[in-house]
mmCIF file of the N, C-alpha and C atoms, coordinates in Angstrom:
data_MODEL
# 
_entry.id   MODEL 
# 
loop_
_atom_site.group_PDB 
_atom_site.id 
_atom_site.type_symbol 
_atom_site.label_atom_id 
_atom_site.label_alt_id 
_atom_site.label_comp_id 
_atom_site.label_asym_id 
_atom_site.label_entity_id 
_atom_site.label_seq_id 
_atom_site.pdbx_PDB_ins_code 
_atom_site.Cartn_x 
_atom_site.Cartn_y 
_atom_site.Cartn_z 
_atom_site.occupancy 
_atom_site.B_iso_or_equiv 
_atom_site.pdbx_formal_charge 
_atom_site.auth_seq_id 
_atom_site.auth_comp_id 
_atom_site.auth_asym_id 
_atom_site.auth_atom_id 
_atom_site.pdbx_PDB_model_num 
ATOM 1   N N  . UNK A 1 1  ? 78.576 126.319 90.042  1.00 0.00 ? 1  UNK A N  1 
ATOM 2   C CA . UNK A 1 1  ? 77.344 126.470 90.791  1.00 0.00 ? 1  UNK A CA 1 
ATOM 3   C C  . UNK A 1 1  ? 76.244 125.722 90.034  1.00 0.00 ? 1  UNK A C  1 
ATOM 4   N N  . UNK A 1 2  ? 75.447 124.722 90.571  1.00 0.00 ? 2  UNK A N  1 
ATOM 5   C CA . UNK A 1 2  ? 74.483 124.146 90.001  1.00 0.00 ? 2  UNK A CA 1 
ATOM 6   C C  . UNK A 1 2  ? 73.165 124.285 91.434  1.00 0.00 ? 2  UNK A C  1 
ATOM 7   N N  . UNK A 1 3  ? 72.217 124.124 90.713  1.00 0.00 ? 3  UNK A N  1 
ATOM 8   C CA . UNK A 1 3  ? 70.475 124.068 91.323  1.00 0.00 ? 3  UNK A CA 1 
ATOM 9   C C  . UNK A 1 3  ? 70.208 122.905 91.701  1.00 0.00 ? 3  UNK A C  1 
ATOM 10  N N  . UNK A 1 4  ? 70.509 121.542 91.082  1.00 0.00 ? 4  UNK A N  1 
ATOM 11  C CA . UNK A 1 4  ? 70.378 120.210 91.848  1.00 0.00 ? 4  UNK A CA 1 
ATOM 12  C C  . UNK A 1 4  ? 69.990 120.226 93.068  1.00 0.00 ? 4  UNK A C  1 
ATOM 13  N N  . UNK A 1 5  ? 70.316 121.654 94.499  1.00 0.00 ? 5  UNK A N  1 
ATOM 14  C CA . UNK A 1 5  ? 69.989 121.225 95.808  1.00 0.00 ? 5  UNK A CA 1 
ATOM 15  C C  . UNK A 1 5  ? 68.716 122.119 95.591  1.00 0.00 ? 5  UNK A C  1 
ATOM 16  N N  . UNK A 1 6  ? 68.403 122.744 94.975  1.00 0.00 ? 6  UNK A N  1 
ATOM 17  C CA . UNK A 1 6  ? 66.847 123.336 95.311  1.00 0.00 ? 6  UNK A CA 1 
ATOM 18  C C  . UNK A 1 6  ? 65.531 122.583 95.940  1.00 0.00 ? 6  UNK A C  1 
ATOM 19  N N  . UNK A 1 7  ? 65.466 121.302 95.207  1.00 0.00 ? 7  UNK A N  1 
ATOM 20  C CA . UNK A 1 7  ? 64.376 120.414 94.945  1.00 0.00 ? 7  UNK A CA 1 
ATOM 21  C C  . UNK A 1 7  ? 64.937 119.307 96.304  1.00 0.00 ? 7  UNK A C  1 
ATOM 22  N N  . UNK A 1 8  ? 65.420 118.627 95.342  1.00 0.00 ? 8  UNK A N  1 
ATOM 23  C CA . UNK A 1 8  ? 65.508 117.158 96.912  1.00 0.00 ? 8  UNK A CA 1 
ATOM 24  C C  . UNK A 1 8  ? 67.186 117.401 96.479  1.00 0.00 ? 8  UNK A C  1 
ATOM 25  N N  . UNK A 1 9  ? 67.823 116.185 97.255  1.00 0.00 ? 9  UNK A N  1 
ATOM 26  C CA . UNK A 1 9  ? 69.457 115.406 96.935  1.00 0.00 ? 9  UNK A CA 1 
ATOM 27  C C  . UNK A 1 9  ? 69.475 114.446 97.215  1.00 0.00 ? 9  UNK A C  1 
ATOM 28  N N  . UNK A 1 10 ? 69.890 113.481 96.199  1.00 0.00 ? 10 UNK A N  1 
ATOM 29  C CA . UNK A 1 10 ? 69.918 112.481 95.887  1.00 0.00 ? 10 UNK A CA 1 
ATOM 30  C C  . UNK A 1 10 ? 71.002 111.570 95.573  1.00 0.00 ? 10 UNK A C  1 
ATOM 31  N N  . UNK A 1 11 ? 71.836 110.131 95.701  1.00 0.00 ? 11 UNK A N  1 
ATOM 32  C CA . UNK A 1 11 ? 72.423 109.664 95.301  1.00 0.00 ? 11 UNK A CA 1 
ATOM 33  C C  . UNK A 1 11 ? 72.981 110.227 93.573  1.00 0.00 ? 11 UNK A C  1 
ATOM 34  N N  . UNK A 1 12 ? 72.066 109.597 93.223  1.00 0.00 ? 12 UNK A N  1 
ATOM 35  C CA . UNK A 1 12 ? 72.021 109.749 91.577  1.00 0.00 ? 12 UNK A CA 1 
ATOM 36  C C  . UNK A 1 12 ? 72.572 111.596 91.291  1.00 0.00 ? 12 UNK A C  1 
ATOM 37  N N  . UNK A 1 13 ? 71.491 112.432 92.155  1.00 0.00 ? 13 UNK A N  1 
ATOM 38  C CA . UNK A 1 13 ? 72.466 113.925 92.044  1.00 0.00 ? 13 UNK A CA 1 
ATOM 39  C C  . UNK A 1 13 ? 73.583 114.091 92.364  1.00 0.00 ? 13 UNK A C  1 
ATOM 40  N N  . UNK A 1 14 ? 74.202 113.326 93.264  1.00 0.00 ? 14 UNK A N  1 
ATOM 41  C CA . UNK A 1 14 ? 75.641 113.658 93.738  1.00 0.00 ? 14 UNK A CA 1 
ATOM 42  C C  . UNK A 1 14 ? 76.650 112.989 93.023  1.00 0.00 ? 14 UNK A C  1 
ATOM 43  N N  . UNK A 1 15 ? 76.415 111.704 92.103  1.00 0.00 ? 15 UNK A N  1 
ATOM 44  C CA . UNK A 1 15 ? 76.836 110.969 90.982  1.00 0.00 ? 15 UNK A CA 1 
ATOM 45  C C  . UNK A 1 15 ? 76.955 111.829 89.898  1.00 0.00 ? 15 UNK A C  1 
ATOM 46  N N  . UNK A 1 16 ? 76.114 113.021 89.112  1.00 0.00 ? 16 UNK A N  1 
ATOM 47  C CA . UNK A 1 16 ? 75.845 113.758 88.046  1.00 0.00 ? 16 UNK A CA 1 
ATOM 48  C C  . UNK A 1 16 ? 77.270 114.529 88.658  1.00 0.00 ? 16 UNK A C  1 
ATOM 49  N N  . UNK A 1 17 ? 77.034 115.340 89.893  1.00 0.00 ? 17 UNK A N  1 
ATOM 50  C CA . UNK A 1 17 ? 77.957 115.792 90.210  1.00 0.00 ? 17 UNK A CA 1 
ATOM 51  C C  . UNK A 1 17 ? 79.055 116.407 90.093  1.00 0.00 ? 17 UNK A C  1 
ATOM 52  N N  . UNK A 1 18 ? 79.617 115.209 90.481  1.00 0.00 ? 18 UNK A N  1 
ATOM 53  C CA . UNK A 1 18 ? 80.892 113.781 90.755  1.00 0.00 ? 18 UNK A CA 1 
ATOM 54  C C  . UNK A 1 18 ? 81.446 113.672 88.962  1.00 0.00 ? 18 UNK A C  1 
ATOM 55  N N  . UNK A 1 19 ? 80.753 113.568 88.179  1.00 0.00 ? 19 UNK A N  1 
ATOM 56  C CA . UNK A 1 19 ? 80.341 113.168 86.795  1.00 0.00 ? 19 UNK A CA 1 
ATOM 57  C C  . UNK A 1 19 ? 80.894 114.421 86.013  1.00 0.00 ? 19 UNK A C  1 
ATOM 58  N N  . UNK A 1 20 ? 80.547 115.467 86.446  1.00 0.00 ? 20 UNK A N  1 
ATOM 59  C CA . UNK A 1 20 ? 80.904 116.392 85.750  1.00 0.00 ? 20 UNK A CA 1 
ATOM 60  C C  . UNK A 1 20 ? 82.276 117.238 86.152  1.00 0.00 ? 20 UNK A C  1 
ATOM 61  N N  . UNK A 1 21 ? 83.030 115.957 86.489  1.00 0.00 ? 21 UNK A N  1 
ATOM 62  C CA . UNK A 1 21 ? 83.816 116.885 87.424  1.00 0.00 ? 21 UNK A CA 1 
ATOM 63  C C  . UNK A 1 21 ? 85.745 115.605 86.527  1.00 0.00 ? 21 UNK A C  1 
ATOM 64  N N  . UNK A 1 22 ? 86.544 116.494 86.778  1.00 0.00 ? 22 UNK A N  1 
ATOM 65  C CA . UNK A 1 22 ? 88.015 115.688 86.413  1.00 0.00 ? 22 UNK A CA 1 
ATOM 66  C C  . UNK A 1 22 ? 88.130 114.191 87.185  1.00 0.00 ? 22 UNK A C  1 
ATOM 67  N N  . UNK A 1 23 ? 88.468 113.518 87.433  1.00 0.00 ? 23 UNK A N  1 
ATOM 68  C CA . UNK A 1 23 ? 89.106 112.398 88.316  1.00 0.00 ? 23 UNK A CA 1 
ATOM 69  C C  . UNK A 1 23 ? 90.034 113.095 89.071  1.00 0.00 ? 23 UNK A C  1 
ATOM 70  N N  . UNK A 1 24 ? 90.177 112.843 90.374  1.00 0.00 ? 24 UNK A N  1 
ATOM 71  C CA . UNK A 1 24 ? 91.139 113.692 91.224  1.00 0.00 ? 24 UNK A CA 1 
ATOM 72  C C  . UNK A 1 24 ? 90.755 115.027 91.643  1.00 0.00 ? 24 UNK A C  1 
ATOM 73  N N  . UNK A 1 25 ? 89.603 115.892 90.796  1.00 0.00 ? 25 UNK A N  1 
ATOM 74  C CA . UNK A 1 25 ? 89.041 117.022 91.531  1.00 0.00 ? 25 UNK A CA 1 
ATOM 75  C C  . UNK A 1 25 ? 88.149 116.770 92.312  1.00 0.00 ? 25 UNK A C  1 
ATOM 76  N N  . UNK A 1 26 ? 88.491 118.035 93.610  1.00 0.00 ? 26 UNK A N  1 
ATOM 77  C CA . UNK A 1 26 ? 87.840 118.014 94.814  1.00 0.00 ? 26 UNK A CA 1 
ATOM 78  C C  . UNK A 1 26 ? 86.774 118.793 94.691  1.00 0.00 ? 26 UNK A C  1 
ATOM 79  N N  . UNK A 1 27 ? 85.348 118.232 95.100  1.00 0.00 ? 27 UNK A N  1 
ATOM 80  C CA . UNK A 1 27 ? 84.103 118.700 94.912  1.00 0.00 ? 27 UNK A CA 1 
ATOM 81  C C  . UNK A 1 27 ? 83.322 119.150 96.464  1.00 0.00 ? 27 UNK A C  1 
ATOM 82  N N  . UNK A 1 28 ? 82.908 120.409 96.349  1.00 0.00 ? 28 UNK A N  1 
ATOM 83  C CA . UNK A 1 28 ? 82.739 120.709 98.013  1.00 0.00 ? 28 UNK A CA 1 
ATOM 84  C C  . UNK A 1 28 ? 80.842 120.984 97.670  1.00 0.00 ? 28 UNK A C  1 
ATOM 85  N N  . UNK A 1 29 ? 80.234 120.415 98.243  1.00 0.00 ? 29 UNK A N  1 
ATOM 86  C CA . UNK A 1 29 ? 78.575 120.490 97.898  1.00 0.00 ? 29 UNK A CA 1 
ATOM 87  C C  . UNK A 1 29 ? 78.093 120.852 99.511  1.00 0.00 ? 29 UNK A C  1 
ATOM 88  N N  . UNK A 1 30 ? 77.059 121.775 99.243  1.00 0.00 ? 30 UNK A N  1 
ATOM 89  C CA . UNK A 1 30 ? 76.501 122.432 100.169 1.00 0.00 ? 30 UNK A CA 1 
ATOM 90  C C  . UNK A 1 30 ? 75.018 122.285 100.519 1.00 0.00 ? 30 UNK A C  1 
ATOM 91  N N  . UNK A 1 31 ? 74.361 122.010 101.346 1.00 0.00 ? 31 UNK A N  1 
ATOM 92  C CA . UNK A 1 31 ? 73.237 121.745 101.551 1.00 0.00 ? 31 UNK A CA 1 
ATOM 93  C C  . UNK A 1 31 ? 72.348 121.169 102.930 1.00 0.00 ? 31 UNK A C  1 
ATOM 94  N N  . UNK A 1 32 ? 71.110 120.806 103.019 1.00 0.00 ? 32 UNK A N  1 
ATOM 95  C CA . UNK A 1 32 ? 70.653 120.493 103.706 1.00 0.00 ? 32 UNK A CA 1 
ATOM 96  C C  . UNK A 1 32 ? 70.337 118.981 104.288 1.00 0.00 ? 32 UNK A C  1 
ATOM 97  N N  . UNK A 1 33 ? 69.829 118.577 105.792 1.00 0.00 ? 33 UNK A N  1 
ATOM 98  C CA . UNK A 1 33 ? 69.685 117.758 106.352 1.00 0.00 ? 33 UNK A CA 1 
ATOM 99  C C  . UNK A 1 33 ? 67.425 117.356 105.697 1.00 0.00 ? 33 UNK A C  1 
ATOM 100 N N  . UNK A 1 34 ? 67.230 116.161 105.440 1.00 0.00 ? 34 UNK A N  1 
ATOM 101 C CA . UNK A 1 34 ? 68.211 114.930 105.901 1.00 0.00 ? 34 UNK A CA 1 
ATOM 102 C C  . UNK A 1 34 ? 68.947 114.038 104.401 1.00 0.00 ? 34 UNK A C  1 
ATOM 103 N N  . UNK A 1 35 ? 69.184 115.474 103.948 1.00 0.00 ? 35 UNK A N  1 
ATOM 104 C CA . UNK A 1 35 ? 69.280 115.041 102.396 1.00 0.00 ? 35 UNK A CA 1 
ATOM 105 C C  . UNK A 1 35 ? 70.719 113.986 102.299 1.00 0.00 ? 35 UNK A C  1 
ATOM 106 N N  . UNK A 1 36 ? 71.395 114.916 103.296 1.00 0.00 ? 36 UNK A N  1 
ATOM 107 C CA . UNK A 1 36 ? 73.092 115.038 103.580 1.00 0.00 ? 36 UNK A CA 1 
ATOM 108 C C  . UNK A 1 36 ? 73.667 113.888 103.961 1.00 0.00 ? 36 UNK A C  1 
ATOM 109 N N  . UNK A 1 37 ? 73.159 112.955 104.894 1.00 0.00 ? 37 UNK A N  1 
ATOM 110 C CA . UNK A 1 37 ? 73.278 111.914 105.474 1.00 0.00 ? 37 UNK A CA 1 
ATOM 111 C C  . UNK A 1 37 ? 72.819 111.200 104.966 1.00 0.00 ? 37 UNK A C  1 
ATOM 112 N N  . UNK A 1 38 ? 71.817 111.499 103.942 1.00 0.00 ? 38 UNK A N  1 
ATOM 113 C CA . UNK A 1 38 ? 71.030 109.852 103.241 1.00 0.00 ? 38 UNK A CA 1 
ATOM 114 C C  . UNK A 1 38 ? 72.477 109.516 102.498 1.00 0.00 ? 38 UNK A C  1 
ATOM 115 N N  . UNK A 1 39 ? 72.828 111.061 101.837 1.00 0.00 ? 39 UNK A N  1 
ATOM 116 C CA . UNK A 1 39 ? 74.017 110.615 100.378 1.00 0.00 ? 39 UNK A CA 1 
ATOM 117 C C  . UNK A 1 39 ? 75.318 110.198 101.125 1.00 0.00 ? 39 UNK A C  1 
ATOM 118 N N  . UNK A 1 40 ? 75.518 110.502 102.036 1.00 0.00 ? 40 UNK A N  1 
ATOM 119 C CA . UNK A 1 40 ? 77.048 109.822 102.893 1.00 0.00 ? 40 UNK A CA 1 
ATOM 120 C C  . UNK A 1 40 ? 76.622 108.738 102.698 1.00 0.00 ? 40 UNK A C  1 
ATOM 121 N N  . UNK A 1 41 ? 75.691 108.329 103.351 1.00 0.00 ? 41 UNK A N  1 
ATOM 122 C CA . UNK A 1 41 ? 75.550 106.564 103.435 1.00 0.00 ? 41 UNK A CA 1 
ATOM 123 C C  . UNK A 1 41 ? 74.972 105.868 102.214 1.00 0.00 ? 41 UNK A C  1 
ATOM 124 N N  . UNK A 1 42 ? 74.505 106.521 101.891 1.00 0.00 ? 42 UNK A N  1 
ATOM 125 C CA . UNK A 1 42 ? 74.696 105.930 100.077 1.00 0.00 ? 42 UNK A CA 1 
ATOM 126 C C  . UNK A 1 42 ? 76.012 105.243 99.330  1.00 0.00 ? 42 UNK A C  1 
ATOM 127 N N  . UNK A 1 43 ? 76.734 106.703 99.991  1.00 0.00 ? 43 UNK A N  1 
ATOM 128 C CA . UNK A 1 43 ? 77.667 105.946 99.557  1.00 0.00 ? 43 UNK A CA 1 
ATOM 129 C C  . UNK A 1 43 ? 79.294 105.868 100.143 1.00 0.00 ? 43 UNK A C  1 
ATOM 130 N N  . UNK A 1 44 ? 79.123 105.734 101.163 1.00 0.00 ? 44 UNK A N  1 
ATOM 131 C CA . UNK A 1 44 ? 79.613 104.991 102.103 1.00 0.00 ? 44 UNK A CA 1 
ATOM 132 C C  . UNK A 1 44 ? 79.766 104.180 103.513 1.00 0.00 ? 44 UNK A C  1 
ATOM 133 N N  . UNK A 1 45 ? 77.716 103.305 103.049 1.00 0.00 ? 45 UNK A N  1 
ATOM 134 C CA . UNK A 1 45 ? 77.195 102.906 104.483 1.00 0.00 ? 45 UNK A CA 1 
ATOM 135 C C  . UNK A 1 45 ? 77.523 103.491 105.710 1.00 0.00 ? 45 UNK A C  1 
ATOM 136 N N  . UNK A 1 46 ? 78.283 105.030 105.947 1.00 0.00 ? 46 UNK A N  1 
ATOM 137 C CA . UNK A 1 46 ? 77.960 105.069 107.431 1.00 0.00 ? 46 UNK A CA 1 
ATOM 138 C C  . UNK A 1 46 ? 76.935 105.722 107.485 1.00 0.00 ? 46 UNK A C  1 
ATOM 139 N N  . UNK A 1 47 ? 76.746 105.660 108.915 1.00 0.00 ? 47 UNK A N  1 
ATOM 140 C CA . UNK A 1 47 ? 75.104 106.629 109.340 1.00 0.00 ? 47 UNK A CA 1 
ATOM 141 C C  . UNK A 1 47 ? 75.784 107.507 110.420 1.00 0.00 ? 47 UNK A C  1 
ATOM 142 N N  . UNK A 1 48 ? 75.721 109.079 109.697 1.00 0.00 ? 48 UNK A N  1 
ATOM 143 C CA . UNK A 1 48 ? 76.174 110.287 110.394 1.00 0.00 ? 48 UNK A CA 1 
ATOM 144 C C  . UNK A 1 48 ? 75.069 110.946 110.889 1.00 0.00 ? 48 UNK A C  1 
ATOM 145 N N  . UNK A 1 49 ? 75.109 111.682 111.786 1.00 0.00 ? 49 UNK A N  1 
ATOM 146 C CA . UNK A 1 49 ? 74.579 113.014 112.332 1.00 0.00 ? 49 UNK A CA 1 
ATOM 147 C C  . UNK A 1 49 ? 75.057 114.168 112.180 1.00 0.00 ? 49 UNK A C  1 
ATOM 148 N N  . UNK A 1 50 ? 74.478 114.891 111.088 1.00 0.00 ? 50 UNK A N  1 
ATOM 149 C CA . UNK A 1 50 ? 74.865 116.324 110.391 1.00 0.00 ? 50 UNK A CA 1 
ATOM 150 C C  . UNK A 1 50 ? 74.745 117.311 111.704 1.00 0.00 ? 50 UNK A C  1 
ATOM 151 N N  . UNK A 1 51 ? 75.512 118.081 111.499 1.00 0.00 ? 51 UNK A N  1 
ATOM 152 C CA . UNK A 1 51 ? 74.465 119.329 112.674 1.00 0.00 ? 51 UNK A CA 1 
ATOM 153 C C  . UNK A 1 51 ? 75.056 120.733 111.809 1.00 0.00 ? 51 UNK A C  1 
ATOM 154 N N  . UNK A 1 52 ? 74.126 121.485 112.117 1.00 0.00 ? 52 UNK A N  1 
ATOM 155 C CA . UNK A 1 52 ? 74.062 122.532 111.331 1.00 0.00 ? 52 UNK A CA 1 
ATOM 156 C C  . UNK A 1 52 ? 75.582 122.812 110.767 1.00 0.00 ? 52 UNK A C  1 
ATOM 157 N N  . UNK A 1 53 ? 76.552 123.713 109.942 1.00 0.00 ? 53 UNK A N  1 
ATOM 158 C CA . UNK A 1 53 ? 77.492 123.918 109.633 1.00 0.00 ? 53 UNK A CA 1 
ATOM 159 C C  . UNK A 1 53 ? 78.793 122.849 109.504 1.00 0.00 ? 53 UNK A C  1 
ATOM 160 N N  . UNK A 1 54 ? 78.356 121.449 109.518 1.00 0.00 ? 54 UNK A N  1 
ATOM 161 C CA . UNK A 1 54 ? 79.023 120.274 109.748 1.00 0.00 ? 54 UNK A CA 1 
ATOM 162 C C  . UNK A 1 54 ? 79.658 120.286 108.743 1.00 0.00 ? 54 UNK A C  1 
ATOM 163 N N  . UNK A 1 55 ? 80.903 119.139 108.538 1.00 0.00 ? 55 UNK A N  1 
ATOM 164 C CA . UNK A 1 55 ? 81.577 118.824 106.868 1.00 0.00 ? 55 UNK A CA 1 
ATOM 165 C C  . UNK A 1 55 ? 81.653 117.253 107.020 1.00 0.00 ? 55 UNK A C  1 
ATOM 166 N N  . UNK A 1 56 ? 81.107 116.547 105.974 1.00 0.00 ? 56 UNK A N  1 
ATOM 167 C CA . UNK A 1 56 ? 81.815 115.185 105.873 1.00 0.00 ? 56 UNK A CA 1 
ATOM 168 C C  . UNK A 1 56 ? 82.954 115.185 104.711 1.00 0.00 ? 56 UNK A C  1 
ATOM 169 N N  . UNK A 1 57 ? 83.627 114.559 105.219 1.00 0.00 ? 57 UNK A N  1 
ATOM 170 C CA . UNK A 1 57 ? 84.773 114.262 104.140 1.00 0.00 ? 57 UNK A CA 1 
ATOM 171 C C  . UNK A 1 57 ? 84.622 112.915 103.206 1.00 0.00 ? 57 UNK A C  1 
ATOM 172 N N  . UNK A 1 58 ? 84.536 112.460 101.868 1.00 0.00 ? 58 UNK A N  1 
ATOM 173 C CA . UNK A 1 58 ? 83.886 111.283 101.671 1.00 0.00 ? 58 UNK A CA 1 
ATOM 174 C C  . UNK A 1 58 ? 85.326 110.966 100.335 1.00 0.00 ? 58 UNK A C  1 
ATOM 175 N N  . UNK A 1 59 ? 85.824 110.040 100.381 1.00 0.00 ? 59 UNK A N  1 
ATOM 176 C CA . UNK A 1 59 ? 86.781 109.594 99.112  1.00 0.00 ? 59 UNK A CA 1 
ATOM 177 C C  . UNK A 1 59 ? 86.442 108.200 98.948  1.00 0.00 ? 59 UNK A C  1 
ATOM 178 N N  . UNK A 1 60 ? 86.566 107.828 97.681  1.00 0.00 ? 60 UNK A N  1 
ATOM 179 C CA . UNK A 1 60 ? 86.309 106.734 97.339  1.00 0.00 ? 60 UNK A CA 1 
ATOM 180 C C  . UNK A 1 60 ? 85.428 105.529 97.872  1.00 0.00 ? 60 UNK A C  1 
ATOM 181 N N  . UNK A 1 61 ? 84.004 105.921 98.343  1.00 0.00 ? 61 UNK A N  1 
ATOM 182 C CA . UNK A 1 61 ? 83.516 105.170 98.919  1.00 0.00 ? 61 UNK A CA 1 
ATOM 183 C C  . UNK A 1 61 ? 83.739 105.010 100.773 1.00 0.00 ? 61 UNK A C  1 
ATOM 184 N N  . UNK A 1 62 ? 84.539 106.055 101.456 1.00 0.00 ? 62 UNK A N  1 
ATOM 185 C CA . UNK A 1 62 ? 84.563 105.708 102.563 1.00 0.00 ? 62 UNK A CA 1 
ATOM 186 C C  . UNK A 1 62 ? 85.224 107.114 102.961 1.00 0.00 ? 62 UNK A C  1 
ATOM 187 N N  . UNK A 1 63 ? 84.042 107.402 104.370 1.00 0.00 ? 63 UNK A N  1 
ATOM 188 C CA . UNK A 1 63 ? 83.958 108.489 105.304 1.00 0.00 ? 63 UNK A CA 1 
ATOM 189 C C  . UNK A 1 63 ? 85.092 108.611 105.674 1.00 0.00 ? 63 UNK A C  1 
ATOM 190 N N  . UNK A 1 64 ? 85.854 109.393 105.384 1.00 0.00 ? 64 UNK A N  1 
ATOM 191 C CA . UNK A 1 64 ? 87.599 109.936 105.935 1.00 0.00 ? 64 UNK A CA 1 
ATOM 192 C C  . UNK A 1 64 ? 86.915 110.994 107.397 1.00 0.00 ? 64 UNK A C  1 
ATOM 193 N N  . UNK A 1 65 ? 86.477 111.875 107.380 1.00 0.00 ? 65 UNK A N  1 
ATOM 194 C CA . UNK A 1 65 ? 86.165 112.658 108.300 1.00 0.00 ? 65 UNK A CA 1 
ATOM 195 C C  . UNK A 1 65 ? 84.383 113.435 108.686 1.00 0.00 ? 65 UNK A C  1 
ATOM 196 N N  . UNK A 1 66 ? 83.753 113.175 109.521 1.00 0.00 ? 66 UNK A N  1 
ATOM 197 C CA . UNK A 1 66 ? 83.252 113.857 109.581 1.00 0.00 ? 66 UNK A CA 1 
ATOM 198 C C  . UNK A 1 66 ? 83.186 114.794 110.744 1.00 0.00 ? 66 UNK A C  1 
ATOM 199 N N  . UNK A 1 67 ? 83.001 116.253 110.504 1.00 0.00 ? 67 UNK A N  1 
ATOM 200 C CA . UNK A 1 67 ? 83.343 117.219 111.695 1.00 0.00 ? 67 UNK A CA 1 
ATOM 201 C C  . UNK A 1 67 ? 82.251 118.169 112.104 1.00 0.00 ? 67 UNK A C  1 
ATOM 202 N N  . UNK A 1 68 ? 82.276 118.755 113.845 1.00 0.00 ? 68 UNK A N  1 
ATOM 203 C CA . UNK A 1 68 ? 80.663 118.860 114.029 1.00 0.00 ? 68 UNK A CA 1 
ATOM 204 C C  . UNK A 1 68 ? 81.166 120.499 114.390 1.00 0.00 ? 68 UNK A C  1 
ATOM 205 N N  . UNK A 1 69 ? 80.229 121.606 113.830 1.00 0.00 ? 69 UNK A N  1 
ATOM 206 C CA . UNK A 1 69 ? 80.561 123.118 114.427 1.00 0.00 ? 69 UNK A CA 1 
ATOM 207 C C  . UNK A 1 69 ? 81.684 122.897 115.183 1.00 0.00 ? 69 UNK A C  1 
ATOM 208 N N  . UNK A 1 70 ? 81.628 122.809 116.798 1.00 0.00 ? 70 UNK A N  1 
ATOM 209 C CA . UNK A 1 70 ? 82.474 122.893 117.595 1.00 0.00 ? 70 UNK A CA 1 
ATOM 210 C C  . UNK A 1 70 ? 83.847 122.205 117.718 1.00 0.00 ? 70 UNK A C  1 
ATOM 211 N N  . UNK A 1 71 ? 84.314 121.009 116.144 1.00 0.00 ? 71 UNK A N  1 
ATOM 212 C CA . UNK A 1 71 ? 85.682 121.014 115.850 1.00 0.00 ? 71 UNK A CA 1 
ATOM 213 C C  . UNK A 1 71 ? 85.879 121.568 115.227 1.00 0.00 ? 71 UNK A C  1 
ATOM 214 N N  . UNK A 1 72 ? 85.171 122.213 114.072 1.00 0.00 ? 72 UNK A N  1 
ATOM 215 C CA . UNK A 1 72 ? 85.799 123.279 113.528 1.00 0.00 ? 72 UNK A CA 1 
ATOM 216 C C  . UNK A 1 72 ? 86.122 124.914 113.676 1.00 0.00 ? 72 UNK A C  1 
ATOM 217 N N  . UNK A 1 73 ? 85.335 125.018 115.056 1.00 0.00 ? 73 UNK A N  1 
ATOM 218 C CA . UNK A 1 73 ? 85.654 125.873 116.035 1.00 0.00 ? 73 UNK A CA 1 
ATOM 219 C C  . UNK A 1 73 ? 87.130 125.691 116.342 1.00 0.00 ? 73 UNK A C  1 
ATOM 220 N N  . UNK A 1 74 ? 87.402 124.940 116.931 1.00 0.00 ? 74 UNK A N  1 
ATOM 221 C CA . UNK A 1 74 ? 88.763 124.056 117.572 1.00 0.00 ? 74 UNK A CA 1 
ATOM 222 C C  . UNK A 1 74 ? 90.107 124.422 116.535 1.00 0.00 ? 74 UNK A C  1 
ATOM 223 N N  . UNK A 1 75 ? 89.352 123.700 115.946 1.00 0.00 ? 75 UNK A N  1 
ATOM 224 C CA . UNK A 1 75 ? 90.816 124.126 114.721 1.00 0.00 ? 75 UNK A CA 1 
ATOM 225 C C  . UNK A 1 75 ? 91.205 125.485 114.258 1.00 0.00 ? 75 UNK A C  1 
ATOM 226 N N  . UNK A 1 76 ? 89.958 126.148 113.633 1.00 0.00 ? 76 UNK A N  1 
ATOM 227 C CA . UNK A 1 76 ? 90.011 127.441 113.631 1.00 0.00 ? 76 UNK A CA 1 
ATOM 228 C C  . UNK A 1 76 ? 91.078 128.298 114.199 1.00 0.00 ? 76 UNK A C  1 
ATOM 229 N N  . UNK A 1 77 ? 90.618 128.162 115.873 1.00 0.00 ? 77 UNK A N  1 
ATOM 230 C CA . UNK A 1 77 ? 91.228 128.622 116.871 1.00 0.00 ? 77 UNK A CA 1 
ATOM 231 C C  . UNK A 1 77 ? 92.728 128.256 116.869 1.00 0.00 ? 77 UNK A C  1 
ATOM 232 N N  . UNK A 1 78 ? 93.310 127.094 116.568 1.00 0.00 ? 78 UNK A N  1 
ATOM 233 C CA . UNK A 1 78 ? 94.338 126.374 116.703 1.00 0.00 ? 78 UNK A CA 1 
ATOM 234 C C  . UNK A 1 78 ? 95.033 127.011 115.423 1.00 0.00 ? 78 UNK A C  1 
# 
């Protein structure tokens, strides 16, 4: 658990991160819009639309998934 999202989020915060973390561990970060979408496309030029309870999936520089409430409704269910 870190405070980093209190204030703003930032590239450079999600790098510290990332940083403090193994190679190969999976890092799940929680937070707000329009912080969320600046750092996807930071760093991996796409331009998403968060919506409330959303997940992007991000590896190595490129958006594997991003999913909106109502697919993860879907799956849930499934």
């Amino acid at each position: 658990m870190t405070d980093v999202l209190l204030e703003s989020f930032a590239r450079r915060d999600a790098e510290a991160l990332l940083l403090a973390h193994e190679d190969g561990e999976r890092v799940l970060v929680v937070g707000h819009e329009p912080a969320f979408s600046q750092v996807v496309h930071d760093f991996t030029g796409a331009r998403v639309d968060f919506k409330k309870g959303g997940i992007a999936a991000v590896d190595g520089g490129e958006l594997i998934v991003l999913l909106r409430p109502r697919e993860l409704e879907s799956l849930a269910r499934a």
